[in-house]
C-alpha positions as CSV (number, residue, x, y, z in Angstrom):
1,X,77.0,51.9,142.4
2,X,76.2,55.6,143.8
3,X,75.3,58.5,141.0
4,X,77.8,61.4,140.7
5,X,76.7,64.4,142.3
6,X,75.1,66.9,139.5
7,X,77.3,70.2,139.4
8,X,74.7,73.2,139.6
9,X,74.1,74.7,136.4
10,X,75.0,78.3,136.0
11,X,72.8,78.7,133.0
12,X,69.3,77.2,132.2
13,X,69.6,76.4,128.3
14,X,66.3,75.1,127.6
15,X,64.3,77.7,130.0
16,X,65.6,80.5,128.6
17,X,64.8,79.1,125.2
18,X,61.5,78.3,126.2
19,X,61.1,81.4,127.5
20,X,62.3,83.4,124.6
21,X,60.4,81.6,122.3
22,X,57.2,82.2,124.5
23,X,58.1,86.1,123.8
24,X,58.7,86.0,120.2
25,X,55.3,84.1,119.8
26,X,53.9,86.4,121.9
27,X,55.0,89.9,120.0
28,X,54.6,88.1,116.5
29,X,51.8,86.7,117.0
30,X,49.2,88.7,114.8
31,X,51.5,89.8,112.1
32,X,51.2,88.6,108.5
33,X,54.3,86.3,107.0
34,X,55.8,89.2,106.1
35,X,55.3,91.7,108.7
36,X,57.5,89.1,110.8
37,X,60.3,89.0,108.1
38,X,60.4,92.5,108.5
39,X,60.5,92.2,112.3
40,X,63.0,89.7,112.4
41,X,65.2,91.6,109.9
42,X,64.7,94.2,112.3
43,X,66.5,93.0,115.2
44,X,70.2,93.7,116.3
45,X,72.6,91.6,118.5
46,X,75.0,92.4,120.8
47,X,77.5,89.7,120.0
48,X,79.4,90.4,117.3
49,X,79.4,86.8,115.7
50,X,75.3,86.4,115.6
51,X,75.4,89.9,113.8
52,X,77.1,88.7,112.0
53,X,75.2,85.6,111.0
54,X,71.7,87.9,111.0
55,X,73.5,89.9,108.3
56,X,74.5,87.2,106.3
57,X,71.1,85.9,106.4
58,X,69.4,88.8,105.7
59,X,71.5,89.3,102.3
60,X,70.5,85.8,101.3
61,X,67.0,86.4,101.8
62,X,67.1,89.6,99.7
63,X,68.9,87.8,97.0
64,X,67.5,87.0,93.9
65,X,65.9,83.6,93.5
66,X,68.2,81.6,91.3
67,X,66.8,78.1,89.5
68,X,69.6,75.7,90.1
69,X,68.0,73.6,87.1
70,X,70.0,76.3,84.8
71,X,73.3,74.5,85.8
């Protein structure tokens, strides 16, 4: 039985995570835990869906802590 020949991919997933992870470690790197809340609150996207989800997040962090004990 002969293997299927692999399409070529279009996108590298996992190098271009690799990558930007290498450059986030990089410019974070000597900032305090909250310096890189701040710099990660910071950022826009482009695509209108992970703004979206950046905004969304960033309201939850601000929230106030809530003790779900209470219920």
């Amino acid at each position: 039985m002969t293997e299927a020949p692999r399409a070529k991919k279009k996108f590298a997933c996992v190098k271009f995570m690799r990558e930007a992870r290498a450059r986030i470690t990089a410019e974070t790197a000597d900032m305090t835990i909250d310096e890189r809340i701040e710099w990660f609150n910071s950022k826009r996207y482009s695509d209108p869906a992970l703004e979206e989800l950046a905004t969304r997040m960033r309201q939850s962090t601000q929230a106030e802590p809530t003790d779900s004990r209470d219920d």
